[in-house]
SEFIRO-320062 format. One record per residue (C-alpha): residue in one letter; y, x, z. Coordinates in Angstrom, 2 decimals. Example, Ala and Ser with C-alpha at 12.3 -4.5 7.8 and 13.67 -1.06 7.14 Angstrom:
BEGIN
<r residu="a" Y="-4.50" X="12.30" Z="7.80"/>
<r residu="s" Y="-1.06" X="13.67" Z="7.14"/>
***
This chain:
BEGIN
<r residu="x" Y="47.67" X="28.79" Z="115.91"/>
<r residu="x" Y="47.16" X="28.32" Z="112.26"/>
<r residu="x" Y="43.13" X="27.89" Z="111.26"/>
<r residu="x" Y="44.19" X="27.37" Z="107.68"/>
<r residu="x" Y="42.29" X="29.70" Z="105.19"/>
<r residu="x" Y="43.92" X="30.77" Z="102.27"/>
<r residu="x" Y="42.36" X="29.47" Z="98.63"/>
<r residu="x" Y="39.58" X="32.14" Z="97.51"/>
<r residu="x" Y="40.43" X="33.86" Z="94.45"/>
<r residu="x" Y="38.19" X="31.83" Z="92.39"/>
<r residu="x" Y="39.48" X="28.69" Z="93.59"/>
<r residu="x" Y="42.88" X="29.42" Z="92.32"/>
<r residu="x" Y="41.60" X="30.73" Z="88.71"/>
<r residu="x" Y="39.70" X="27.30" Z="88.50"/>
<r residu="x" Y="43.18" X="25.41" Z="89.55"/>
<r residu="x" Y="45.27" X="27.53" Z="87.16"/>
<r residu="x" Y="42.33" X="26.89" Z="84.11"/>
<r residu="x" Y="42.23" X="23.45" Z="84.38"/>
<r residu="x" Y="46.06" X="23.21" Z="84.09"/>
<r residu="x" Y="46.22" X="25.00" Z="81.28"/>
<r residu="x" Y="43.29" X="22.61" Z="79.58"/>
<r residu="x" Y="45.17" X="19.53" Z="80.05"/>
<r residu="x" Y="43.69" X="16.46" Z="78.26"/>
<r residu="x" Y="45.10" X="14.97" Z="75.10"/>
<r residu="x" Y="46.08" X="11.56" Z="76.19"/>
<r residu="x" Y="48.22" X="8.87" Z="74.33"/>
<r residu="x" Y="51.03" X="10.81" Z="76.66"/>
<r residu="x" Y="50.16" X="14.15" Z="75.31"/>
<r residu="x" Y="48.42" X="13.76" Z="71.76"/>
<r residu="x" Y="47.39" X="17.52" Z="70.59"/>
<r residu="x" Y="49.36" X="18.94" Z="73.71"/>
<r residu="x" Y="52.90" X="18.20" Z="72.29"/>
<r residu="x" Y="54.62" X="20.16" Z="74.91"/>
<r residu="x" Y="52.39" X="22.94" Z="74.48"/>
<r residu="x" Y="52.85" X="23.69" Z="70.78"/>
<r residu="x" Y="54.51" X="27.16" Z="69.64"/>
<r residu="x" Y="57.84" X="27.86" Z="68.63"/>
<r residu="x" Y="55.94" X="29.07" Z="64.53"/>
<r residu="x" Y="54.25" X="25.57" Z="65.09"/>
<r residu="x" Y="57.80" X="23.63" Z="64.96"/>
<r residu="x" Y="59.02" X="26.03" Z="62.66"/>
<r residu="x" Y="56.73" X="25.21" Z="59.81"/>
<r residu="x" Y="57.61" X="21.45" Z="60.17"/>
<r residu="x" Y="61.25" X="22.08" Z="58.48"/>
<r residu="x" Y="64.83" X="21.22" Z="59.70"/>
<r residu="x" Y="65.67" X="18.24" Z="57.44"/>
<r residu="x" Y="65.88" X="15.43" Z="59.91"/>
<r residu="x" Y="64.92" X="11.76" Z="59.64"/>
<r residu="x" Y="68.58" X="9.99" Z="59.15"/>
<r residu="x" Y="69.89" X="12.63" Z="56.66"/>
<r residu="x" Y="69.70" X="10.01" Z="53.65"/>
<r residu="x" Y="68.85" X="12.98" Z="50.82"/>
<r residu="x" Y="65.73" X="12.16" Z="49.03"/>
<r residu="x" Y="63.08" X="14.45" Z="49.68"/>
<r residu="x" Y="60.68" X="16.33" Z="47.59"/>
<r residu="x" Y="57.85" X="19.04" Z="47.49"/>
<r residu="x" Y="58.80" X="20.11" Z="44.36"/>
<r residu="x" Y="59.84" X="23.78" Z="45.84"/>
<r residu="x" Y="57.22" X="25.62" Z="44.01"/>
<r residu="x" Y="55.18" X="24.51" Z="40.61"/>
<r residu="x" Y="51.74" X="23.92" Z="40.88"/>
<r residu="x" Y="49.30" X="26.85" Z="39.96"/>
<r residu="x" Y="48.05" X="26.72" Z="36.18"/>
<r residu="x" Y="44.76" X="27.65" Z="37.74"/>
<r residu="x" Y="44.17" X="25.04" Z="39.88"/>
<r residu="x" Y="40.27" X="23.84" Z="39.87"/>
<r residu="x" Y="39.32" X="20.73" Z="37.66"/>
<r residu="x" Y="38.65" X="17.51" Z="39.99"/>
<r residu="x" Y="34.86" X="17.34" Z="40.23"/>
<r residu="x" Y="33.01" X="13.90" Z="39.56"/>
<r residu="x" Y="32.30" X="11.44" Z="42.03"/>
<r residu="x" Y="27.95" X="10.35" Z="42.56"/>
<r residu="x" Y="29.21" X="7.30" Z="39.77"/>
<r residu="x" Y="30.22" X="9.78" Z="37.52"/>
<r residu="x" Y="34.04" X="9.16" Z="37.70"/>
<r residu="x" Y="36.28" X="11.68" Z="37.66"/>
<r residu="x" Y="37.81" X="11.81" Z="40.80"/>
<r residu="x" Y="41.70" X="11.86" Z="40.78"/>
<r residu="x" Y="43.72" X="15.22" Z="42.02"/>
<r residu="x" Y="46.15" X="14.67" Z="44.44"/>
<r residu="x" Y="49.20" X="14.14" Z="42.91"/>
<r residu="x" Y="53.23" X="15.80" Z="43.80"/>
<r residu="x" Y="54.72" X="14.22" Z="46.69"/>
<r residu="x" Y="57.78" X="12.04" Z="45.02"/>
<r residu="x" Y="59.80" X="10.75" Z="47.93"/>
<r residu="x" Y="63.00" X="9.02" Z="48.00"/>
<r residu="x" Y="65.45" X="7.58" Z="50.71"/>
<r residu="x" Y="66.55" X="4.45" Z="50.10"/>
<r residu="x" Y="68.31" X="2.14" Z="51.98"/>
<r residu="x" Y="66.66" X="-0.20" Z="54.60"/>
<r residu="x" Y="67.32" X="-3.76" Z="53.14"/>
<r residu="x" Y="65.06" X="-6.56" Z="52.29"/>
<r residu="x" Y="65.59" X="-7.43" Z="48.32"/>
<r residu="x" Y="65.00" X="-9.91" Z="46.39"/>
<r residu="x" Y="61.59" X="-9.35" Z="44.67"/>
<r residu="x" Y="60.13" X="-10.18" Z="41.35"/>
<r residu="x" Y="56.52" X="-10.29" Z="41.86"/>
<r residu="x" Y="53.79" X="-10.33" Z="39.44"/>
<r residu="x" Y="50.83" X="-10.93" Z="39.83"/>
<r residu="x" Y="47.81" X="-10.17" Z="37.73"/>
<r residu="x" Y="44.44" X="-12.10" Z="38.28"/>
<r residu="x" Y="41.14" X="-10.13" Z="36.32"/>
<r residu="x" Y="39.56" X="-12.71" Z="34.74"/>
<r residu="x" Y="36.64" X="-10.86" Z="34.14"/>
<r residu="x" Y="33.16" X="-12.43" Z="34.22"/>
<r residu="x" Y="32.10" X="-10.82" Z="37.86"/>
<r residu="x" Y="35.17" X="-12.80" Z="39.07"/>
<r residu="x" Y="32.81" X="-16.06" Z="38.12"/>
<r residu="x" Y="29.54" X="-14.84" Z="39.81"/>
<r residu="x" Y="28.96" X="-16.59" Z="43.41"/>
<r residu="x" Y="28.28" X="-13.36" Z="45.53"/>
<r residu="x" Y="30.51" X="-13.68" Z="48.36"/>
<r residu="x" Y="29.45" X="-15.74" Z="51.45"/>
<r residu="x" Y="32.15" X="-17.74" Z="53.28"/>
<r residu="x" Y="31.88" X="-18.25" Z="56.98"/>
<r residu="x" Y="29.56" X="-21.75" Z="56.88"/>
<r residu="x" Y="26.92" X="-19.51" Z="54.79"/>
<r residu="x" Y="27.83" X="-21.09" Z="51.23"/>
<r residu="x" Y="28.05" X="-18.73" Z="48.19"/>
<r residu="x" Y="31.53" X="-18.69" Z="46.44"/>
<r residu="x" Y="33.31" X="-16.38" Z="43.94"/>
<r residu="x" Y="35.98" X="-14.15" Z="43.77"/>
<r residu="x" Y="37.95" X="-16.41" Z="41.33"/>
<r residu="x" Y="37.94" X="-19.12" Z="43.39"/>
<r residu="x" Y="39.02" X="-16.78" Z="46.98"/>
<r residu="x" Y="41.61" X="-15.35" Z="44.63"/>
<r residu="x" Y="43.24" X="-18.52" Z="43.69"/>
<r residu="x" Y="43.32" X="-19.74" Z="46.99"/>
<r residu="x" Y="44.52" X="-16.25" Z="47.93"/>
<r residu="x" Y="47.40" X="-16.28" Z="45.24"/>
<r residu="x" Y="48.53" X="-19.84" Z="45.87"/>
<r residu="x" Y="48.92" X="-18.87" Z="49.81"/>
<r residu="x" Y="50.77" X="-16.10" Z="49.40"/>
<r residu="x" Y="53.16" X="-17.04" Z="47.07"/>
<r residu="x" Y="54.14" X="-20.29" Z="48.94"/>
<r residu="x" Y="54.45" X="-18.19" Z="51.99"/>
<r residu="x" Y="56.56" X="-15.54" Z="50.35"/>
<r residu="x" Y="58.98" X="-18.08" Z="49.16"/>
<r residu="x" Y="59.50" X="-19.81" Z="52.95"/>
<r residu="x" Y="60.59" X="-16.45" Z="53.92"/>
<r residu="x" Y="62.84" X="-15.77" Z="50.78"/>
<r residu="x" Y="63.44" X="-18.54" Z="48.55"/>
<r residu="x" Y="64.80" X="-15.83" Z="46.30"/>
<r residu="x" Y="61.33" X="-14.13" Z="45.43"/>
<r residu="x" Y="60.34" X="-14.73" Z="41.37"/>
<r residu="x" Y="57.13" X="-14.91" Z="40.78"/>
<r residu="x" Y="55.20" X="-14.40" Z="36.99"/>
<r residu="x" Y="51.50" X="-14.49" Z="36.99"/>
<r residu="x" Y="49.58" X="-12.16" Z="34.21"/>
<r residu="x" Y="45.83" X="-12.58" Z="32.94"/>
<r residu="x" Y="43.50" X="-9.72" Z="32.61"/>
<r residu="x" Y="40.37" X="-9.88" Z="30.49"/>
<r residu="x" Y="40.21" X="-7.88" Z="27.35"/>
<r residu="x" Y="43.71" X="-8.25" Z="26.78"/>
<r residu="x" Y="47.02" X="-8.73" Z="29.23"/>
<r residu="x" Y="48.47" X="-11.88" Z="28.60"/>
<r residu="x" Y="51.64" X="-12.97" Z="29.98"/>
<r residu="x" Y="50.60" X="-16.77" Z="31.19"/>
<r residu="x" Y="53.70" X="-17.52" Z="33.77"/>
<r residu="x" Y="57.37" X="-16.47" Z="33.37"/>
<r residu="x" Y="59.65" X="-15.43" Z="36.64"/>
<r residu="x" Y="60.22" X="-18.88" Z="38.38"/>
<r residu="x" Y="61.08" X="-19.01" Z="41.85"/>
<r residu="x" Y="59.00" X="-22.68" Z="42.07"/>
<r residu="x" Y="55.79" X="-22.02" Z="43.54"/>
<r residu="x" Y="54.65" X="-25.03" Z="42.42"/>
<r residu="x" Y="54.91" X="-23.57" Z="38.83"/>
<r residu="x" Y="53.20" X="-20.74" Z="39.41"/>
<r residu="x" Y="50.29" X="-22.74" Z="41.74"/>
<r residu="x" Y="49.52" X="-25.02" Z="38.51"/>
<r residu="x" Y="48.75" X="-22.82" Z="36.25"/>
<r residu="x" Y="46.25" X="-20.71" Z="38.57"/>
<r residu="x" Y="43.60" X="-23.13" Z="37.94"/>
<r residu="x" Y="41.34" X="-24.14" Z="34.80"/>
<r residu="x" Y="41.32" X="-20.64" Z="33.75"/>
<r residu="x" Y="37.79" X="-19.14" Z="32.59"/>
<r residu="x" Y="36.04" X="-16.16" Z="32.78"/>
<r residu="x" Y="35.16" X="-13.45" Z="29.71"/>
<r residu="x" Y="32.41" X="-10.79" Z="29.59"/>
<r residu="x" Y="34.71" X="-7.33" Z="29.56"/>
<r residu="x" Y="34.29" X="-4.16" Z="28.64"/>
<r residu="x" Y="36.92" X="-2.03" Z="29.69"/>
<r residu="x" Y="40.31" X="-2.53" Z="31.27"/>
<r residu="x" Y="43.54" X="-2.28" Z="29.56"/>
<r residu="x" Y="46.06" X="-0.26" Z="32.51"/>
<r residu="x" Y="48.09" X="0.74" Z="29.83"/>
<r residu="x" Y="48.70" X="-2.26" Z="28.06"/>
<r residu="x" Y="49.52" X="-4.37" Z="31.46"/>
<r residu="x" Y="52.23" X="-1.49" Z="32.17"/>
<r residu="x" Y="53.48" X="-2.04" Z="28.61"/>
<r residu="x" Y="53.83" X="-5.70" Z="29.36"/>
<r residu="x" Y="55.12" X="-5.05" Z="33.03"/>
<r residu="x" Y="57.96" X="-3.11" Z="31.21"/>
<r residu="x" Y="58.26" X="-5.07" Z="28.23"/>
<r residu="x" Y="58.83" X="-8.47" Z="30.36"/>
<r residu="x" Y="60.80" X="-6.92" Z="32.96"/>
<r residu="x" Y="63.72" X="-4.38" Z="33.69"/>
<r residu="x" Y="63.70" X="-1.84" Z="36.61"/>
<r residu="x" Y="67.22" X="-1.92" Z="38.41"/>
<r residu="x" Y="69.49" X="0.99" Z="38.06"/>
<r residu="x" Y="72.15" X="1.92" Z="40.99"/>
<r residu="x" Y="74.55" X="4.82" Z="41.46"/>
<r residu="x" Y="73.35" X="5.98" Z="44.12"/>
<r residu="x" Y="69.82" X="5.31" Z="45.02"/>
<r residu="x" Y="70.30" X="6.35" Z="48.65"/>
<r residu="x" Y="73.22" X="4.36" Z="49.84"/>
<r residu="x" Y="73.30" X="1.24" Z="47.26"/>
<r residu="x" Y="70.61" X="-1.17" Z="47.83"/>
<r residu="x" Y="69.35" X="-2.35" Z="44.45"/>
<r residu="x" Y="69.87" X="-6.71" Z="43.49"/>
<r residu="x" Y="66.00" X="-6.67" Z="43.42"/>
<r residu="x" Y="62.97" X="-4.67" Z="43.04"/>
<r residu="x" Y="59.76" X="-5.53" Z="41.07"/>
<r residu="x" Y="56.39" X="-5.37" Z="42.67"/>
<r residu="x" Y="52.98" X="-5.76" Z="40.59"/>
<r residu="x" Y="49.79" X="-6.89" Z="42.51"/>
<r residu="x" Y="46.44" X="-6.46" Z="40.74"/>
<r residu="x" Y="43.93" X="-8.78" Z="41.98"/>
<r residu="x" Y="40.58" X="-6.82" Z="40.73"/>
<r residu="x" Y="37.14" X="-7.47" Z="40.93"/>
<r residu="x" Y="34.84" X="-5.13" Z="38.51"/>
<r residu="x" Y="32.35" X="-3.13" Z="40.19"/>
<r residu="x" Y="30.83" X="-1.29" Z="37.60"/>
<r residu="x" Y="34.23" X="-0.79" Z="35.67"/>
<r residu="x" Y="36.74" X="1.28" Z="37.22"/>
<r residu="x" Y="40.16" X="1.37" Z="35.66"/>
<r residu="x" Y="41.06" X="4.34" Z="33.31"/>
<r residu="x" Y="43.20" X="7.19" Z="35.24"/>
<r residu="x" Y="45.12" X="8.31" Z="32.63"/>
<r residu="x" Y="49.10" X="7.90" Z="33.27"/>
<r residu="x" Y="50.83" X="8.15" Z="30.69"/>
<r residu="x" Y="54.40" X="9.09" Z="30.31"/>
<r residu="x" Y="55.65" X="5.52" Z="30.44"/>
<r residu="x" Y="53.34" X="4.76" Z="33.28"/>
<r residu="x" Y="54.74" X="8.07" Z="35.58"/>
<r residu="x" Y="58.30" X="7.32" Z="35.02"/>
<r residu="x" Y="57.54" X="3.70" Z="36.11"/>
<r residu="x" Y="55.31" X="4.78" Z="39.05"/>
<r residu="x" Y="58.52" X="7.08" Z="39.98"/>
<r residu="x" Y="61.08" X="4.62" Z="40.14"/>
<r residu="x" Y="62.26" X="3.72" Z="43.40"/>
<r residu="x" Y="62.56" X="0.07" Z="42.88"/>
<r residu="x" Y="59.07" X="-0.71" Z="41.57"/>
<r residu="x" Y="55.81" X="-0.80" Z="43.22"/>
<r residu="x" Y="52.26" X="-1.17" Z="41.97"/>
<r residu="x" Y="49.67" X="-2.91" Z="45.00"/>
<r residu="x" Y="46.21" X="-3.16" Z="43.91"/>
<r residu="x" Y="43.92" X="-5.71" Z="45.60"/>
<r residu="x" Y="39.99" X="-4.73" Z="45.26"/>
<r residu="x" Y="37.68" X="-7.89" Z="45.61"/>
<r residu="x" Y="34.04" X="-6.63" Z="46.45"/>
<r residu="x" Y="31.44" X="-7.85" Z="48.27"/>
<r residu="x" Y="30.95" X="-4.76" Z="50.86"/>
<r residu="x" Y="27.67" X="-2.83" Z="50.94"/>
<r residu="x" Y="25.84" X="-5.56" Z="48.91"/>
<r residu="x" Y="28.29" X="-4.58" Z="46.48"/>
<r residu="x" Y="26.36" X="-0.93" Z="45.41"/>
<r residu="x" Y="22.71" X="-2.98" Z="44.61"/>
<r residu="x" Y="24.09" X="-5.45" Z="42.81"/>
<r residu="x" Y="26.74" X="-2.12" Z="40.58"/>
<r residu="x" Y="23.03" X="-0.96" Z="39.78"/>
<r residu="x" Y="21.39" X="-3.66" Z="38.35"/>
<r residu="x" Y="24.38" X="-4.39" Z="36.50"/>
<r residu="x" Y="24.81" X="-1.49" Z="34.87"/>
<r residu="x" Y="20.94" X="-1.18" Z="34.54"/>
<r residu="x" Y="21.11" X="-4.93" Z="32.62"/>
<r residu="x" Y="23.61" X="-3.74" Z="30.28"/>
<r residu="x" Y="21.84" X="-0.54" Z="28.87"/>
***
């Protein structure tokens, strides 16, 4: 004879709600299997391998969109800008890199602590930095050019392309440090493009380029943030497929907001 008893109604509710609220796991982030057909349909049906460049550019922006408010420093804060994607074909290039070391007096001023305790400054991580990488970029691709660019008040091309690290290495050093009071974006893009010339292929998507140029700022101004203006120039630069812009932002972490203060407070 079968003692069994059959599941209470509120047993099986219980069973059939905590199926339904299954946990998001690694397995299941945001219940993948659970999303609606509208879901999938706003997502689009261009797929991933299709090799046509890709752009939100299916509607113009509203004229009446709201002005970016200020940031607590006072800086206007950027709007987001158009998506500009483009496919391009998966291939390492050669690169011509160069690199642009501020040289403005904060870069001088022993603030950063190194792991034994001592004090040391940005100008001396970033030269250390900057020889490293460039000797390790060239092991990997003896092909790499390198050019290294001064900031202070001015832009001032200091190293042409060479794909000798130890050319670029000697003149990092025995460079010194200038009070500055602004920073010239536009002029280093002038330089950039002056200097250099972006690639051209016939077809961006299929034909890999014979190499692409990549500028790395290596910043350290606290109380002087760089202007966001971009100009003309600047956007069809930023735009090109074959050049890329890397900023590297040397600060000393939350320390870094007292010391913006009495900075700016010594300079009024």
């Amino acid at each position: 004879m079968d003692t069994s008893e059959p599941n209470s109604a509120t047993e099986e509710e219980e069973e059939k709600a905590a199926a339904e609220q299954r946990p998001r796991t690694r397995s299941n982030p945001e219940g993948a299997e659970d999303r609606t057909l509208s879901a999938q349909a706003s997502v689009g049906s261009r797929s991933e391998g299709e090799g046509e460049a890709a752009s939100t550019g299916d509607s113009p922006p509203s004229a009446s969109a709201p002005t970016p408010a200020a940031n607590s420093k006072g800086w206007p804060a950027l709007a987001s800008p158009a998506e500009f994607q483009v496919r391009t074909p998966r291939v390492n290039c050669p690169e011509k890199v160069i690199i642009c070391l501020d040289l403005s007096e904060e870069m001088s001023h022993p603030k950063l602590e190194s792991f034994n305790g001592s004090k040391t400054n940005a100008l001396n991580i970033s030269q250390k930095m900057i020889e490293m990488f460039v000797r390790t970029k060239h092991k990997i691709d003896k092909s790499h050019e390198f050019a290294l660019v001064v900031v202070n008040n001015d832009v001032t091309w200091l190293s042409g392309f060479t794909s000798d690290p130890r050319e670029v290495c000697s003149c990092l050093y025995d460079l010194e440090t200038v009070a500055c009071k602004s920073f010239n974006l536009e002029g280093l893009f002038s330089l950039v493009l002056q200097k250099t010339e972006l690639p051209v292929t016939e077809n961006v998507q299929t034909i890999p380029p014979p190499y692409v140029v990549r500028t790395i700022l290596v910043y350290s101004r606290p109380a002087c943030e760089p202007p966001v203006s971009v100009t003309d120039q600047m956007k069809k630069m930023l735009q090109s497929p074959y050049y890329f812009f890397d900023v590297l932002y040397i600060h000393n972490g939350v320390e870094e907001k007292e010391e913006e203060t009495s900075w700016k407070v010594s300079r009024v």
